[in-house]
C-alpha positions in Angstrom: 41.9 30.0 -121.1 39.8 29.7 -124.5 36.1 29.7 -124.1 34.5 26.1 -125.9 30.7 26.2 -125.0 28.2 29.1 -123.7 25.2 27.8 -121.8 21.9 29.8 -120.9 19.7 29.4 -118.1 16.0 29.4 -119.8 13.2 31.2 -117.9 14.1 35.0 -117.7 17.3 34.7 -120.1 16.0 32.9 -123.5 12.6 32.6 -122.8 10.6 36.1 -121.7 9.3 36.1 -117.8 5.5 36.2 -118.1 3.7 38.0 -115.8 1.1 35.9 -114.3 -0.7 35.0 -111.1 1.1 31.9 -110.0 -1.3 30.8 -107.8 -4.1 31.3 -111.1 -2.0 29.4 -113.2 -3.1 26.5 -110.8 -6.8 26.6 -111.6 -7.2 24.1 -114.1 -5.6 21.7 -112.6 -7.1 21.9 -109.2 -10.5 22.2 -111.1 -9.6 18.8 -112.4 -8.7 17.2 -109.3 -11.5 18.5 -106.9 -13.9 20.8 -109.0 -15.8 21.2 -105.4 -12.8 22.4 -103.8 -11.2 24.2 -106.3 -10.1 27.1 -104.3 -8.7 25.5 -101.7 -6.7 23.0 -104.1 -5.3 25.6 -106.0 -3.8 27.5 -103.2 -2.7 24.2 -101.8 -0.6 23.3 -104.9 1.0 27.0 -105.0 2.3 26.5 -101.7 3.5 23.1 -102.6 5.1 24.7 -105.7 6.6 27.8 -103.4 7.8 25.6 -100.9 9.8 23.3 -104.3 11.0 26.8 -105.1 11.9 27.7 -101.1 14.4 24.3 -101.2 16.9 25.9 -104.0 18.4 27.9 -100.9 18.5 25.2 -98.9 19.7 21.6 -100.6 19.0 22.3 -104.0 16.9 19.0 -104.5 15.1 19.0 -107.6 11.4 17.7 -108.3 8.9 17.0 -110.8 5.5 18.5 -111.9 4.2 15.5 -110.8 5.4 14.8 -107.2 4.1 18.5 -106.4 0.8 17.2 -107.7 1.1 13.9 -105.5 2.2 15.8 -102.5 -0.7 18.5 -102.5 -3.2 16.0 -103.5 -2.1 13.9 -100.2 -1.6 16.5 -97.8 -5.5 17.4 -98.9 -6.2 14.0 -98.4 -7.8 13.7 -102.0 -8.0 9.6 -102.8 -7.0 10.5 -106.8 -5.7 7.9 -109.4 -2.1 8.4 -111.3 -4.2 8.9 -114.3 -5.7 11.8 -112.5 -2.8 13.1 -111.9 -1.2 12.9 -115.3 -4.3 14.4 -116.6 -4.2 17.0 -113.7 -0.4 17.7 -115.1 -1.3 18.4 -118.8 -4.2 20.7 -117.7 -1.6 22.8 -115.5 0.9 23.0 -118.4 -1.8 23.8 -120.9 -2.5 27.1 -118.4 1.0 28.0 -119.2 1.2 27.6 -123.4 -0.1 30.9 -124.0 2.0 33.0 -121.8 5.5 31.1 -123.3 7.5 33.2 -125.9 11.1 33.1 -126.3 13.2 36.7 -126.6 13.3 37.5 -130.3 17.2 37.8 -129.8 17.8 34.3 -128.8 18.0 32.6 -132.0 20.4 34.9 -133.7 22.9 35.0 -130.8 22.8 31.3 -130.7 23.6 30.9 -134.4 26.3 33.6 -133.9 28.0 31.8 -131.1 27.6 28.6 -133.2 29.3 29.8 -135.9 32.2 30.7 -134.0 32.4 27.1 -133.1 31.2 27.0 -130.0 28.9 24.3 -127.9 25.8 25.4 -126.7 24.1 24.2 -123.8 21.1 25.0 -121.8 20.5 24.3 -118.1 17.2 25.2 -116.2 15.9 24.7 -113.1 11.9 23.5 -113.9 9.8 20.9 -112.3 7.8 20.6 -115.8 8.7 18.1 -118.1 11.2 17.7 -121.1 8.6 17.4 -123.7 7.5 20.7 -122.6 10.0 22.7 -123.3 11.4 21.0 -126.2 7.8 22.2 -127.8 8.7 25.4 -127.4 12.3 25.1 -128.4 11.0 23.2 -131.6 8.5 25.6 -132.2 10.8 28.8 -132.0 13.7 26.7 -134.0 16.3 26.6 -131.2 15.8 23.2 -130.4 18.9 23.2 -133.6 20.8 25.4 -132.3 21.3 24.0 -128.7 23.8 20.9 -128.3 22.5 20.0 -125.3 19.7 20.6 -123.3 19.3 19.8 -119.1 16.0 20.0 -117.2 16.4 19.4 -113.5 13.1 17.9 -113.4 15.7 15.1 -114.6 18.1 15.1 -112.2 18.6 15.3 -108.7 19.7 18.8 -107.9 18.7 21.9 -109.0 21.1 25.2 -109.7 23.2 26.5 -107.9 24.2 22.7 -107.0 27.9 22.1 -109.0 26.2 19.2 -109.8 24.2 20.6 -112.1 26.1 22.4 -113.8 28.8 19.6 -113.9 25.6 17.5 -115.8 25.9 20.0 -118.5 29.1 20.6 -119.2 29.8 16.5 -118.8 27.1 15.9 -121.9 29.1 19.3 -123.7 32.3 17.4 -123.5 33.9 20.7 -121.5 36.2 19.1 -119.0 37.2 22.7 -117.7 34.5 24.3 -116.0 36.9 27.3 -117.0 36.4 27.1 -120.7 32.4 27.5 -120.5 30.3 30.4 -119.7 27.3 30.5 -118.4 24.3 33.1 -118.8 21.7 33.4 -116.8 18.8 36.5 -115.1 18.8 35.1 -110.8 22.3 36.4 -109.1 22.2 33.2 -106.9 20.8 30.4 -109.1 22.9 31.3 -112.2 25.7 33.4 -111.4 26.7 32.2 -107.4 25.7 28.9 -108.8 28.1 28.7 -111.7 31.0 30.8 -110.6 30.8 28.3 -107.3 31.2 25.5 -110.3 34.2 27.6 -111.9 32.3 28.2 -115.0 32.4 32.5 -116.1 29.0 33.9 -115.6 27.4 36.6 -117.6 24.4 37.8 -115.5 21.7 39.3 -118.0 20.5 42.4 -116.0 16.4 41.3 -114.5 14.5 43.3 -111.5 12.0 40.3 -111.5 14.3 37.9 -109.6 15.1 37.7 -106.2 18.7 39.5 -105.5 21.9 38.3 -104.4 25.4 39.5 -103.2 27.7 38.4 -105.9 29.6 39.7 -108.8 29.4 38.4 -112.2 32.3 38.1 -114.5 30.6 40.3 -117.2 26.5 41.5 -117.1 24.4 42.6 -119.9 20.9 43.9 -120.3 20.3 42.0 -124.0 21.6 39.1 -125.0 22.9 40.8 -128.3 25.7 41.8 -125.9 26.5 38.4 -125.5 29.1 37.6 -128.2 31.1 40.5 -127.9 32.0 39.1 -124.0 32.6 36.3 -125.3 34.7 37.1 -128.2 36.7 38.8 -125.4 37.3 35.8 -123.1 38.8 34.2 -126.4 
């Protein structure tokens, strides 16, 4: 079986983890929607987002940035507007710009798989919004060099669902989940998730992720390993 399209997870495998206080990262936007109870918003809206997390084990229902706003703002009881919310939203994200860099290996390993004529996707499991990360993508210049990007704040499932990895490889054109790799840093999210989905999994070597009893096809600890596995497989 030949190998026609890689795709990456995003968080952790292109994009660097950052090391932040996720409940901090919160502030803004709770200071927004209740400045007099900021504290207790902000800790309200990490539990919301923690529990969104919690679900990927479970059902693997996706959400959006802003239904975990909605949902902490109601179980608070806070009487806010959408336009609060929205505005609530952008604040949150705006916490997030400066800690967002993408690995400085990333855009020559996607040129190098492009040029062997391969697809690239990209799949990631993120309640923030497509315009979001496509800043970042556009700013870095990957946005190019990725065929086709998936954001599950889109759809309806999250990884390790087959369904989302059956969006991806459906907009690639890949009809064999066996002719596509995937390569992503979470043992359950990425490599359970796509070997469940009959895609080959390259799990990229992380100690910041939860772990998970399965075996990848191939593992790395850069992505500059990346094309040789591939190369490999074809």
């Amino acid at each position: 079986m030949t190998v026609e399209a890689v795709v990456f997870d995003w968080g952790g495998t292109l994009s660097v983890l950052a090391d932040v206080d996720m409940e901090d990262m919160w502030r803004l936007a709770a200071r927004h929607l209740a400045p007099d109870r900021e504290d207790e918003v902000r800790a309200a809206l990490a539990a919301v987002e923690e529990a969104s997390f919690a679900r990927i084990s479970v059902d693997q229902r996706a959400t959006t940035l802003s239904s975990l706003l909605a949902t902490a703002s109601a179980e608070l009881a806070l009487d806010v507007a959408e336009a609060v919310l929205e505005e609530a939203a952008m604040h949150h994200l705006d916490s997030w710009t400066p800690h967002i860099t993408h690995d400085p290996e990333a855009e020559p390993v996607l040129r190098a798989l492009r040029e062997r004529g391969l697809r690239i996707g990209l799949l990631s499991n993120t309640h923030w919004p497509r315009g979001f990360h496509e800043h970042f993508l556009e700013r870095d210049g990957l946005d190019k060099l990725i065929d086709v990007r998936c954001y599950t704040s889109e759809m309806t499932h999250t990884k390790p669902h087959a369904d989302a990895f059956r969006t991806v490889l459906d907009q690639l054109a890949v009809d064999d989940p066996g002719a596509a790799v995937f390569v992503g840093d979470r043992r359950y999210d990425d490599v359970f998730g796509a070997k469940s989905a009959g895609l080959r999994s390259v799990w990229r070597h992380s100690t910041l992720v939860p772990g998970y009893e399965v075996t990848p096809d191939a593992a790395i600890h850069s992505l500059a390993e990346l094309p040789a596995i591939v190369d490999a497989w074809r």
